[in-house]
C-alpha positions in Angstrom: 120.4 30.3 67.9 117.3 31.0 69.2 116.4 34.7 70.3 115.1 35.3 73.6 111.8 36.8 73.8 111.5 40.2 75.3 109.5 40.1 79.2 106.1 41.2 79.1 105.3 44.3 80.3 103.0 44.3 83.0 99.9 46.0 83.0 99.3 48.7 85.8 97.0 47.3 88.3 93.2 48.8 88.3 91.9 50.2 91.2 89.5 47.7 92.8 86.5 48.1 93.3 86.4 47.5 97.1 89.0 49.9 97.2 87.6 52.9 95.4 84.3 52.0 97.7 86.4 52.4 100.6 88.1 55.3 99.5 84.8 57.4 98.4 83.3 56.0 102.4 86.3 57.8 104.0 85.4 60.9 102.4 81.8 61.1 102.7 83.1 60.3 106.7 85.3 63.0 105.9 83.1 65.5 104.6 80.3 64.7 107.3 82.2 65.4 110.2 83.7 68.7 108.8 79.6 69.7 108.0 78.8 68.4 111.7 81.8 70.5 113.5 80.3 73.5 111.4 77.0 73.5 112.5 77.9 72.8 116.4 80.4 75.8 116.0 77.5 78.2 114.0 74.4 76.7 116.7 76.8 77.5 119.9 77.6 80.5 118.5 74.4 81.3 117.9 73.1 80.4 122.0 76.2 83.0 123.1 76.2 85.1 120.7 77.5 87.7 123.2 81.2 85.8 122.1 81.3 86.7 118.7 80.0 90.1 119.4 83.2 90.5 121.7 84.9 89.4 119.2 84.5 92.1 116.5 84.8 94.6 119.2 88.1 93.4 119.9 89.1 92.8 116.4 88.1 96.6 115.8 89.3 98.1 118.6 92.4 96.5 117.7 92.3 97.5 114.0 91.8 101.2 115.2 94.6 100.9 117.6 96.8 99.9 114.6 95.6 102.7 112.3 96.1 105.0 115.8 99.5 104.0 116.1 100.9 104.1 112.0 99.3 108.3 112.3 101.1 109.1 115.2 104.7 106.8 113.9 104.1 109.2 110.5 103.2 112.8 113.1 106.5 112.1 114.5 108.7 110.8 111.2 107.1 114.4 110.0 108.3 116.2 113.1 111.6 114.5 112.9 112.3 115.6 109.4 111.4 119.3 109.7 113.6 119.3 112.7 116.2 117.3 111.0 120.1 119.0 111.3 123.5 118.3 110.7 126.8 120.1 111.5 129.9 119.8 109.5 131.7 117.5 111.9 128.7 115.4 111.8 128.5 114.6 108.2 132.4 114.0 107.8 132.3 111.4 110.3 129.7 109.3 108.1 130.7 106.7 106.4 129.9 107.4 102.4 127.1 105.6 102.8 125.9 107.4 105.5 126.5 110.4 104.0 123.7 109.1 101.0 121.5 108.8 103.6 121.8 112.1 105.0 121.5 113.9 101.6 118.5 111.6 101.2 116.7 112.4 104.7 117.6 116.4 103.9 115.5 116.3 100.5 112.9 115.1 102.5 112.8 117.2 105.4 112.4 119.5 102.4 109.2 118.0 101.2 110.5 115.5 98.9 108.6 112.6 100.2 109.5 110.0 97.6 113.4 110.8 98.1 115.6 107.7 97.7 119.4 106.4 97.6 120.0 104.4 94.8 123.7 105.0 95.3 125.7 101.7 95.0 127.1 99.8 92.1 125.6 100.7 88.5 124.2 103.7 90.0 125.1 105.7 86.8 125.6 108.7 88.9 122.8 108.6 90.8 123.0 108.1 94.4 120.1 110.3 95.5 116.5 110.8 93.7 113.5 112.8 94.5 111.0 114.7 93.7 110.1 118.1 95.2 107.1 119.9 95.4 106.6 121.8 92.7 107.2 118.7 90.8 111.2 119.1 89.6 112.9 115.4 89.2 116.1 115.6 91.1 119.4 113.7 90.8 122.0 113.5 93.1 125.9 112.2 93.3 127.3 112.3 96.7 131.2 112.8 97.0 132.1 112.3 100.5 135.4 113.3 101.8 136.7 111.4 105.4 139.2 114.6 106.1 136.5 117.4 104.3 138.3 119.8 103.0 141.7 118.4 103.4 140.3 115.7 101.4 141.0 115.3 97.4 138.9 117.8 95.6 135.9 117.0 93.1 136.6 117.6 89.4 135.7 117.6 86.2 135.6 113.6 85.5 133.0 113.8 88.1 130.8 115.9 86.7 131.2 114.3 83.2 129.7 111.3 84.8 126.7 113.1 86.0 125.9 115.1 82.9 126.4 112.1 81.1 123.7 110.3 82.8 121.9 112.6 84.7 119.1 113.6 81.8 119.5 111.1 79.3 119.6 108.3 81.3 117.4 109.7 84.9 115.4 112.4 82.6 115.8 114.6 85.6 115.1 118.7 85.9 117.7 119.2 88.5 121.4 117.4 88.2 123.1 118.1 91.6 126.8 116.9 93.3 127.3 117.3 96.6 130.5 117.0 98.9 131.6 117.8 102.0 135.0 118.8 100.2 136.1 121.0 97.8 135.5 121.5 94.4 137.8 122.6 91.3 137.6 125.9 89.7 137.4 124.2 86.2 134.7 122.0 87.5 132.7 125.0 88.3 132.6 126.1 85.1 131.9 122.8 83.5 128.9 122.7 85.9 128.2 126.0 84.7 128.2 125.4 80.9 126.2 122.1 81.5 123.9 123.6 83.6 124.5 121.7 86.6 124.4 122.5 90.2 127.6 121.7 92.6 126.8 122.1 96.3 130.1 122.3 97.5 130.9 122.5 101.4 130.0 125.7 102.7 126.6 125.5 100.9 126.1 122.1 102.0 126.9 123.5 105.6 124.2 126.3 105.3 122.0 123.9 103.8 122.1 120.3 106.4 122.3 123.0 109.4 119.6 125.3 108.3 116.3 125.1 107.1 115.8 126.6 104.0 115.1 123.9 101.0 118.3 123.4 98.4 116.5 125.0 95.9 116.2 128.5 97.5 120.1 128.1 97.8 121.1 127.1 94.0 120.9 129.4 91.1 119.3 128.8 88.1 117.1 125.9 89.4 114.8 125.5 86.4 111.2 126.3 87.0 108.1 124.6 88.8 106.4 122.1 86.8 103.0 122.8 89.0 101.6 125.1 91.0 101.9 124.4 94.8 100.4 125.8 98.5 103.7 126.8 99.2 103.8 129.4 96.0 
């Protein structure tokens, strides 16, 4: 039998080289009639020049404008914040995610500008972080209650999970839970032995509807890490 030769491979077609001279014409076309439509555009800017002066003058006074507007957006967020109050009722009607918010917008009416929820899943007991002005890391769990103080009461397993977390894992100053509910007697004293801070509800209510800062209402709020207008 005899075998049957393999095809032959074709070779890959060269460029010609009537096409690579039609293909380098195009582009000098090209390239010349981008180079012409550049100088008409600079020479009839340059005989109304009056055009591109209006121009910038727009483009600034619209830049200002913008500027203008973000200051007065962050006057009034600032206004807003210091003014910023919530009533009982008003905070057990949130949704708990609401509720995250609220702590959140508090700490910052409070001067902790970089105050964020992180609350959600994998949180690791953090729901609420900030910084205040004296430089103290805070941490926060929120436990909201729908019914408030009719609602299940927060203890001890909860505060495990914060002190668990809280330093090692955050490095925070200041470990904090706050509810609208109640909390346990023997959650208290855990809180207490692990130096933790519980804001329960009636300090929470003196806290959202008043003005003074959380710190000024907690005890044994470690001290400033820096020196501050305010003190």
């Amino acid at each position: 039998m005899t075998r049957r030769r393999p095809p032959a491979r074709r070779r890959p077609r060269r460029r010609s080289r009537k096409q690579a001279e039609r293909e380098l014409i195009v582009f000098l076309v090209a390239a010349a009639a981008a180079i012409g439509l550049f100088v008409m555009v600079v020479s009839w800017l340059l005989a109304h020049w009056w055009v591109l002066v209006a121009a910038v003058v727009l483009a600034s006074l619209g830049a200002v404008g913008w500027v203008y507007q973000r200051q007065q957006q962050a006057r009034w967020e600032a206004v807003r914040a210091q003014g910023l109050r919530y009533g009982l009722p008003q905070l057990d009607a949130l949704h708990h995610s609401r509720f995250e918010d609220a702590v959140r917008d508090l700490m910052r009416r409070d001067g902790c500008r970089d105050a964020v929820r992180v609350g959600g899943g994998g949180d690791l007991g953090a729901d609420v972080k900030a910084t205040d002005p004296y430089g103290r890391r805070w941490v926060i769990q929120c436990k909201h209650r729908r019914h408030g103080a009719r609602g299940s009461a927060v203890g001890t397993p909860d505060l495990q999970v914060l002190n668990g977390t809280a330093r090692q894992v955050h490095g925070v100053d200041v470990a904090v839970i706050v509810t609208n509910g109640r909390v346990t007697a023997p959650a208290v004293g855990f809180a207490k032995q692990q130096r933790l801070h519980v804001v329960d509800r009636e300090t929470l209510g003196v806290w959202a509807a008043g003005s003074r800062p959380l710190w000024e209402l907690l005890r044994a709020v470690p001290p400033p890490r820096r020196s501050t207008p305010l003190g």
